[in-house]
Wavefront OBJ file of the C-alpha trace (Angstrom):
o trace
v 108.131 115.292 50.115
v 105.550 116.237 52.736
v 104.376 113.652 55.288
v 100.807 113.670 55.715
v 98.816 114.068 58.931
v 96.741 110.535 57.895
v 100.248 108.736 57.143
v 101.845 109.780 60.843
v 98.331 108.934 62.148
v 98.488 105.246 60.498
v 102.338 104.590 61.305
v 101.011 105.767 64.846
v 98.491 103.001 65.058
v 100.500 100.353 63.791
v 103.030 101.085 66.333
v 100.432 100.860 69.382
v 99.110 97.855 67.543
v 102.915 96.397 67.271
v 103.505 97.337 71.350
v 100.035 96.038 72.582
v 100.830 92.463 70.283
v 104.485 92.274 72.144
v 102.752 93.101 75.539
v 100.176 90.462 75.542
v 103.235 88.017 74.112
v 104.753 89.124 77.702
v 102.124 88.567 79.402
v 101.447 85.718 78.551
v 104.788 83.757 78.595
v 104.952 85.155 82.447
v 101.675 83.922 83.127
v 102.971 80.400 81.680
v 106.053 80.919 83.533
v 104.001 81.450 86.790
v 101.989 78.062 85.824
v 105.116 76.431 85.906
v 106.331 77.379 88.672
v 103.109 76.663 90.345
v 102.747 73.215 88.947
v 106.499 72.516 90.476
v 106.142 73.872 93.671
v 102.983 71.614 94.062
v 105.009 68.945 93.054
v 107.627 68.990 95.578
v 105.171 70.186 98.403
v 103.799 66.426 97.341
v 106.878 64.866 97.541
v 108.527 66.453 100.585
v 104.788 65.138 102.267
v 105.016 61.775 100.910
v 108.655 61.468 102.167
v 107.112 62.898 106.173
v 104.658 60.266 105.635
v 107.293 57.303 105.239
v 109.444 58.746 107.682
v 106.469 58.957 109.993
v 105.601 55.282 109.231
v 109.151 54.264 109.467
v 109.567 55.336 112.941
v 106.041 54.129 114.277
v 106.855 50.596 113.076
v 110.127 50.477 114.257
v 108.736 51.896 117.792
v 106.250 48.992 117.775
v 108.436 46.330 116.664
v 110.963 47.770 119.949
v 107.604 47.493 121.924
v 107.108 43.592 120.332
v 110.615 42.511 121.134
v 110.609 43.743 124.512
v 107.210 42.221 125.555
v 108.080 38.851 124.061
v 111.334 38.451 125.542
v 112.982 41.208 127.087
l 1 2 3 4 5 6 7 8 9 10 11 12 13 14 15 16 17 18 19 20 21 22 23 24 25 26 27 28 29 30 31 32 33 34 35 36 37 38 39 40 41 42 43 44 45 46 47 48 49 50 51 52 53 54 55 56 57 58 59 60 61 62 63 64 65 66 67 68 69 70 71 72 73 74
């Protein structure tokens, strides 16, 4: 049984079509991956700032309420 040049030519295609299908499958679950990632690093960057801006507030108050007590009877 001879192979033909027009059979190795098709099973040729369909394997580039099969490998550039599973690339752009790759491609895209790292690009969702890097999304995610994104997303959760932007996430903590806002949490980690919201926690420096109760810390912040936590010691200004307590500062002024040292600066209260001492000026009204210290």
């Amino acid at each position: 049984m001879a192979v033909s040049y027009k059979h190795q030519q098709g099973v040729a295609l369909l394997t580039i079509l099969i490998m550039v299908a599973l690339a752009t499958i790759l491609a895209a679950s790292i690009a969702k991956h890097q999304n995610n990632t994104m997303e959760n690093t932007a996430y903590l960057m806002r949490q980690n700032q919201s926690l420096l801006y109760a810390k912040s507030a936590e010691a200004f108050f307590s500062e002024l309420l040292i600066q209260d007590a001492n000026n009204a009877g210290g």
